[in-house]
N, C-alpha and C positions, 0 to 999 in steps of 0.2 A: 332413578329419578329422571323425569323429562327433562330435556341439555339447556332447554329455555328457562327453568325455574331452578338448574346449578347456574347461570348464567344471571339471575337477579340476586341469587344469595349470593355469589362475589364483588357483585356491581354494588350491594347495599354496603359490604364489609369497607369495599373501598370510599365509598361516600362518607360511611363514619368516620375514616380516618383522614377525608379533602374536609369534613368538616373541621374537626380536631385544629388542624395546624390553621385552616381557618381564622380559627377563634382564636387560637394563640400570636397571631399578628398581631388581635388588639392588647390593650396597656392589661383590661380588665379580667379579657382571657389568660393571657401571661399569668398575672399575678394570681387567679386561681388554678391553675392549671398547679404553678410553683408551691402554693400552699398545698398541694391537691398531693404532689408528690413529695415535699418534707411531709407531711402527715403521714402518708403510705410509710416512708424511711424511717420515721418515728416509731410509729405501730409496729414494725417487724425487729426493728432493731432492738425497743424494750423487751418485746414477748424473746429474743434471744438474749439478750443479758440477763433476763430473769429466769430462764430455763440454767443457763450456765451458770449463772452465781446462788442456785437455790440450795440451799443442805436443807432442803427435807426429803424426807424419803418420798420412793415413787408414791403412786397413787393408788389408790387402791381399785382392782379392777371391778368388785361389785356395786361400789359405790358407785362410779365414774360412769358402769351401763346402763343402772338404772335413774342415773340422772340426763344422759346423752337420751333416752328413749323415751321420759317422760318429756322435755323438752321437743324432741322430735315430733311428739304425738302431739301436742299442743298447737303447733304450726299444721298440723293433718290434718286435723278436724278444719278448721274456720277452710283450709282451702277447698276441701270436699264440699263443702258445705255453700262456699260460692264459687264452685267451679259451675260453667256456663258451657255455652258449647265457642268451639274456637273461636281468637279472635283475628280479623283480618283487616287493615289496613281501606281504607277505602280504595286507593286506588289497586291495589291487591282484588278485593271486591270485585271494582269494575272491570277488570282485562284477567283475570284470574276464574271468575265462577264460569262466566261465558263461553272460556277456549276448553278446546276439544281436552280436556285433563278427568280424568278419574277422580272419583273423589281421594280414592289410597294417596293419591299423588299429592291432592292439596295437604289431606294431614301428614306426610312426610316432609312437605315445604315447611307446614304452620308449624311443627316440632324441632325440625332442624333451625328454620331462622329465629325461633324463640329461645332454642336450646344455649344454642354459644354464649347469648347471654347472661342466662343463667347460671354456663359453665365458670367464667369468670367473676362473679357475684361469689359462686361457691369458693373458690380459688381464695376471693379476698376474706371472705368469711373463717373459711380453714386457719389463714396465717393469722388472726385476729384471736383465733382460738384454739390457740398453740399449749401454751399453759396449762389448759384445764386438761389435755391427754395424758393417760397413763406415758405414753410415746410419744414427744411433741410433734414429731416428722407426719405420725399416722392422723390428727388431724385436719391436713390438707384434704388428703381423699377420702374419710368419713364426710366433713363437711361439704366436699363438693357433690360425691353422690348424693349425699341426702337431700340436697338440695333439686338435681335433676332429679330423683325421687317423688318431691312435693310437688314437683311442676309436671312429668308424666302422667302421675296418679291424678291430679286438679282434670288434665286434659280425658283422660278416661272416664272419670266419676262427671262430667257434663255431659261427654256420648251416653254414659248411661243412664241420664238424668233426663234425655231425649228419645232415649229407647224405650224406659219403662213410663213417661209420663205420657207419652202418644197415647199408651193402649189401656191407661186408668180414666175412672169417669172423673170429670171437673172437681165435682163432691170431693173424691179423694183427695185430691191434689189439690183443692182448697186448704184440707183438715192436716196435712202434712206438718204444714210449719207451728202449726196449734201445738199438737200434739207433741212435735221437739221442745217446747217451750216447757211444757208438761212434766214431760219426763225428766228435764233439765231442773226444774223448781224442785221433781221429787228427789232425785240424788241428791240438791243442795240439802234438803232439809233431813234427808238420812244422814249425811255428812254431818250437817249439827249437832244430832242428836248422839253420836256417837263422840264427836268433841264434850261436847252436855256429860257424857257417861263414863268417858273413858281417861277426859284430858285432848291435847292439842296435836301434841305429837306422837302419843300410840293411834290416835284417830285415822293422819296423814299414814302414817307406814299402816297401817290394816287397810286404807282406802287403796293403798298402793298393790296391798300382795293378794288382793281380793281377785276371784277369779276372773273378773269381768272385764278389770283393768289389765290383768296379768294376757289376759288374751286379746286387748288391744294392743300391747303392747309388742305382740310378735311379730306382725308386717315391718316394724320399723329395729326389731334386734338386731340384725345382721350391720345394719348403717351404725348401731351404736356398738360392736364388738368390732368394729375397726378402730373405731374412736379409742376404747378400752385394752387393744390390744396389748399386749404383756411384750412379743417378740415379732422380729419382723418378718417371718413365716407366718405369723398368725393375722399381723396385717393383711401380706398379700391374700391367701385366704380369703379373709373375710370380706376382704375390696372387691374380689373374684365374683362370689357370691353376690353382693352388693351391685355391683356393675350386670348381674346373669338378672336381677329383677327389675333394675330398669331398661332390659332389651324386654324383655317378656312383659313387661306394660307397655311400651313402647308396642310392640308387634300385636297386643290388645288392643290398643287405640287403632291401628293400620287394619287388623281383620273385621271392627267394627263395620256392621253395613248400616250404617244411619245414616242418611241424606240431612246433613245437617249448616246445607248452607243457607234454607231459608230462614233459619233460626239463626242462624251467623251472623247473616245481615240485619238484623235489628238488632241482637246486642252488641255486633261490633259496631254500628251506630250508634246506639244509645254510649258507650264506652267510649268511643270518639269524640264525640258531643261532650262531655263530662272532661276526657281530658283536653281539648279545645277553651273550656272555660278555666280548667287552672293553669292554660297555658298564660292564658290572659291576665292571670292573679286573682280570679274569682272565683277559685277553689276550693280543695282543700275538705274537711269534714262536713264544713258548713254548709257545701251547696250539690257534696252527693246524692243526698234524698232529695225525693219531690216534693213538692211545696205542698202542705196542708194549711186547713184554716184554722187561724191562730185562738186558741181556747184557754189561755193563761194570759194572766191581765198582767201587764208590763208597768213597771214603776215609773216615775218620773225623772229619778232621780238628780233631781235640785241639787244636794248638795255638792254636786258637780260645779256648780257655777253653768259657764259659758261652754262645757264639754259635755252637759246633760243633752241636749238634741244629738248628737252624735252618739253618744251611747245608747242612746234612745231608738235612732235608729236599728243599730246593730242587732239591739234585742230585739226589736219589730220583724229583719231580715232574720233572724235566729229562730223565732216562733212561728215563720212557716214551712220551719223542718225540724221539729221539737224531735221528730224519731234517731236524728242523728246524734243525739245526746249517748243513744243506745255504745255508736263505737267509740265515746270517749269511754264511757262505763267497760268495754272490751279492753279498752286498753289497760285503763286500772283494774281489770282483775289479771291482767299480762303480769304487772310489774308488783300486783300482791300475791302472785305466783311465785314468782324468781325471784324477791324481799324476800317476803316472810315464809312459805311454805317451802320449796326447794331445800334452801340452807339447815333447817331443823329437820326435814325429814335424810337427806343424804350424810348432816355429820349430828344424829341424834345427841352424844356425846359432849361436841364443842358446845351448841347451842340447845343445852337443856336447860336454862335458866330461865329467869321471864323476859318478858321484852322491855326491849332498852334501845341498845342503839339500832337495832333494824327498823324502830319504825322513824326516828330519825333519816336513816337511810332512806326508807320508802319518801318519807315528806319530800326529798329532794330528787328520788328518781323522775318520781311519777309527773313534775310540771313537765321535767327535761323531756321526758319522752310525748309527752300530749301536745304540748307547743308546736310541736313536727308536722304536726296534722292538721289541725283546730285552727282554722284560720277566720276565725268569726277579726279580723283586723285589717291592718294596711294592706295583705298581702289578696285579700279579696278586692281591693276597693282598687287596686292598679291603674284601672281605667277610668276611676272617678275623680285620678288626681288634679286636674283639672278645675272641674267642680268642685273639690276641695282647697282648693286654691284662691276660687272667686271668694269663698267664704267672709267675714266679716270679722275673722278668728284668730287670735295667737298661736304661734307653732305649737304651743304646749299644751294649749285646749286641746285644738286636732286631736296631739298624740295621745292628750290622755281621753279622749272620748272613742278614738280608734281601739284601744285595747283596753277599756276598761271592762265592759264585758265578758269577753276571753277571758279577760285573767280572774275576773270574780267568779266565773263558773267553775275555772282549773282550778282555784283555790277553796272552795262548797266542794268538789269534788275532794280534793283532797284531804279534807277536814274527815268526810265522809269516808273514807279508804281506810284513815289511821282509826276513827270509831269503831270501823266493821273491826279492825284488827284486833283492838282489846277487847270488843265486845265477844268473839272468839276466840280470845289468849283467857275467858272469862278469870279479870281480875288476875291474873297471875301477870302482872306489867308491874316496871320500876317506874317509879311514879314520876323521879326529874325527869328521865329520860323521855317518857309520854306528855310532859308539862313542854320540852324544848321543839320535841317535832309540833305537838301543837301551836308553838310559838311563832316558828319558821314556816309553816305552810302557809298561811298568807305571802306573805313579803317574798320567798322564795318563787312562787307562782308567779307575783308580778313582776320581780326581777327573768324571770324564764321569756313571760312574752314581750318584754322592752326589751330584750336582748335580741330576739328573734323576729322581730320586726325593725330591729336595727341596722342588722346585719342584710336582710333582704331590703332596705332600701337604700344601703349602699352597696348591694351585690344582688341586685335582685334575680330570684332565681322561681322555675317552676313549685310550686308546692306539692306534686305528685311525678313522676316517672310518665316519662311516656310510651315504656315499650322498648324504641329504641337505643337510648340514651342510658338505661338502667342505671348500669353501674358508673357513670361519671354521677346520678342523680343520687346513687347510695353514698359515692364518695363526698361529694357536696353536704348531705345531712351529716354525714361521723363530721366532716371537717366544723362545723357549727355547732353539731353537739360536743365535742373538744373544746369549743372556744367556751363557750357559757358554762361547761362544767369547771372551767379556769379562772372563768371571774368567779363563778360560787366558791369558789374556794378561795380565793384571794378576799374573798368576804367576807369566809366565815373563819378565815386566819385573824385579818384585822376585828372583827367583833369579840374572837376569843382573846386576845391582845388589852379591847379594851374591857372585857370583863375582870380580865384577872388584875388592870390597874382600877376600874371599880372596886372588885373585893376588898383589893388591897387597902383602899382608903374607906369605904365606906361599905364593907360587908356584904352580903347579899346580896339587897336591893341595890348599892351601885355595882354590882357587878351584870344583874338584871339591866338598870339605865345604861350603862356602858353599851352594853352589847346591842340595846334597843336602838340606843343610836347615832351606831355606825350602820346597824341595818338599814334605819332611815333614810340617811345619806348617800347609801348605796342607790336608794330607789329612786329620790330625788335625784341623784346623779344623774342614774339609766332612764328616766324621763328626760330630763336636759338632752342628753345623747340620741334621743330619738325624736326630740323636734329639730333639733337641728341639723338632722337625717333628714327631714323632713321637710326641711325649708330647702337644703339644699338638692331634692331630686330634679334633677333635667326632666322634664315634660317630653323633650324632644329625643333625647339619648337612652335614656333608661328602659329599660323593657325585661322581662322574666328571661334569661337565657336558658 
């Protein structure tokens, strides 16, 4: 590598870490940085008290590979699939394209100074996912190759996404994305029909040992037989191997001849530009698409009161990117993946009943993880708070006309996710247990997004990574989604608390009124909690860190 460009990957490493101690001078860095590291202590420390204190037997290794590789393959695709061609920094860009360098040379720069971070993302990921290994030790280095895995292969499949789309007519590469679309509807509706014919979970294992999957699934075996490994010769091995395919994509991206930095430059601007606005807090799901003209008529909703213009709002800025709806619908098929299908197809046995508590489960995954993204709220509006301020408005209007949209679509979505579920379990569901998730997916939604608009405006933080920062930005999201999976639970303690003194007195239905309303209260709380977040943000101090 040119001595100039080992000379910028040292100079960046050490910048990240003048920033670091930086931040930690202030009150605000301190104290995240402090939670940042009890949480990291927490996470490693459970996953080892529970590997030590567990008497169950090991794991089984055929189980454990083909769950590590259906997993793995699920994160392959979406990356393929928007892998672009590299991305460079602007100022990279400008003193980078122009000087006397090879192209070989810039993609060993854009690899290397991407890579470290992803090595450590993997690192955390591995000790997160200790447990689930046949050998808790072996998923450190599954998860972390697998990880430089998805990010080599992404950087590959955009070279060759520039190779083969130069030399197709326009036509073609118009019809490309149609046609995935296509194909994507027709497996869904084979998949049906074999549910329809066979049942639920002989469906998921035939869709599994089916030759087509069977042969997606071998690019990514090697990374899931580290994971599964039985002995630690079979680890190294297989880590051997593992680490031999990502030199060998790696040295496929570097032997690539594609001049692919005039294509560079506009998506790594357009990708600048994008994270630029959610640095600003006007990110997020909501304002990755381009704006279209809004073709669904927007309600008034009056019964708002004084917080119907603000929500009103939201929806208006919402309906001129109605396509972004598309990655919350990505996400809920993520977490109706890893809910409902995973678990019955790897332990057939434990979960061959009907459904019951997994779609409860699911009701409470699914806001936790959409909230993360979905910033149709405060955490868009950052620079409006001002203007939000001159308003004529109660703190509690604000907060509730800021997320009341957010949380009615994550919660129609949700509603939506548990339907699809029975509507595919066809009829073979326990009936209270689909009556509770359905009960809790409202109220849980709206507790998801007052938590998480809480928490960013008293800690406000970016709502997407920016590249450099990754892994402080992953550890920020676990530490939040921690916090709000502690209050959901400290909610759904107290409602079960007061159900059982409902029963107690008044059967059934006050065990139903019980529970209803401590839930209430909970929501009315976390409203309270976030106008008063709200009143108290500094104009002058506060900003997305």
């Amino acid at each position: 590598m040119n001595a100039g460009l080992r000379y910028l990957l040292f100079a960046g490493i050490r910048g990240l870490m003048r920033r670091t101690l930086r931040r930690m001078r202030t009150f605000r860095g301190f104290v995240s940085t402090a939670i940042g590291v009890l949480f990291f202590l927490f996470v490693v420390g459970s996953q080892l008290m529970a590997v030590m204190m567990s008497r169950e037997g090991p794991r089984l290794h055929d189980s454990v590979l083909q769950g590590f590789s259906v997993v793995l393959l699920l994160f392959l695709v979406p990356a393929l699939v928007a892998a672009d061609a590299p991305f460079f920094w602007p100022q990279e860009a400008q003193f980078l394209f122009p000087a006397p360098l090879r192209r070989r040379e810039l993609l060993l720069y854009a690899l290397v100074s991407r890579g470290w971070v992803q090595l450590f993302s993997g690192l955390w990921l591995g000790l997160v996912g200790m447990r689930m290994a046949v050998r808790p030790a072996a998923a450190i280095p599954a998860v972390t190759l697998a990880v430089l895995f998805l990010f080599v292969a992404a950087q590959l499949a955009g070279l060759l996404k520039l190779a083969v789309g130069d030399r197709l007519p326009a036509a073609v590469n118009r019809a490309v994305r149609p046609a995935l679309f296509v194909g994507a509807g027709g497996l869904g509706w084979g998949f049906y029909q074999d549910v329809r014919a066979a049942g639920f979970g002989p469906a998921v294992g035939t869709l599994f040992q089916s030759p087509g999957v069977r042969a997606a699934l071998l690019p990514v075996r090697p990374f899931a037989e580290v994971f599964a490994a039985e002995t630690a010769g079979g680890a190294l091995a297989w880590s051997a191997a593992s680490l031999g395919i990502v030199l060998v994509l790696a040295a496929a991206v570097l032997a690539m001849d594609v001049d692919f930095r005039e294509r560079s430059l506009v998506a790594s601007a357009r990708r600048f530009e994008r994270i630029r606005r959610m640095r600003r807090g006007r990110g997020g799901l909501g304002a990755a698409a381009a704006p279209v003209n809004r073709r669904l008529p927007i309600p008034s909703f009056r019964f708002l009161g004084a917080a119907a213009p603000l929500a009103r709002r939201q929806a208006y800025e919402l309906g001129r990117g109605v396509r972004v709806l598309g990655t919350l619908a990505f996400m809920a098929g993520m977490a109706f993946v890893y809910v409902i299908l995973l678990p019955r197809w790897m332990n057939p046995e434990e979960n061959a009943g009907p459904l019951g508590t997994s779609l409860v489960v699911l009701a409470v995954v699914f806001p936790l993880l959409a909230t993360g993204g979905f910033s149709i709220d405060f955490r868009r509006d950052v620079e409006r708070m001002a203007y939000l301020r001159s308003l004529p408005l109660r703190p509690a209007a604000v907060a509730v006309g800021q997320v009341f949209v957010a949380a009615a679509i994550i919660a129609m979505a949700n509603l939506l996710l548990l339907g699809g579920a029975v509507w595919m379990a066809d009829g073979w569901v326990e009936g209270r247990m689909a009556l509770l998730a359905a009960a809790v997916a409202v109220p849980v939604s709206w507790l998801a997004v007052t938590l998480e608009n809480w928490i960013f405006l008293i800690f406000p933080t970016r709502v997407q990574a920016d590249g450099v920062q990754q892994s402080a930005f992953v550890g920020k999201q676990l530490v939040k989604m921690f916090f709000k999976l502690c209050a959901l639970a400290v909610v759904a303690v107290a409602a079960g608390l007061a159900a059982l003194a409902g029963g107690w007195l008044v059967d059934t239905a006050g065990a139903a009124a019980g529970a209803a309303i401590v839930v209430a209260l909970a929501c009315w709380a976390a409203t309270l909690l976030l106008a008063r977040a709200y009143r108290g943000f500094d104009l002058t101090m506060d900003a997305p860190a």
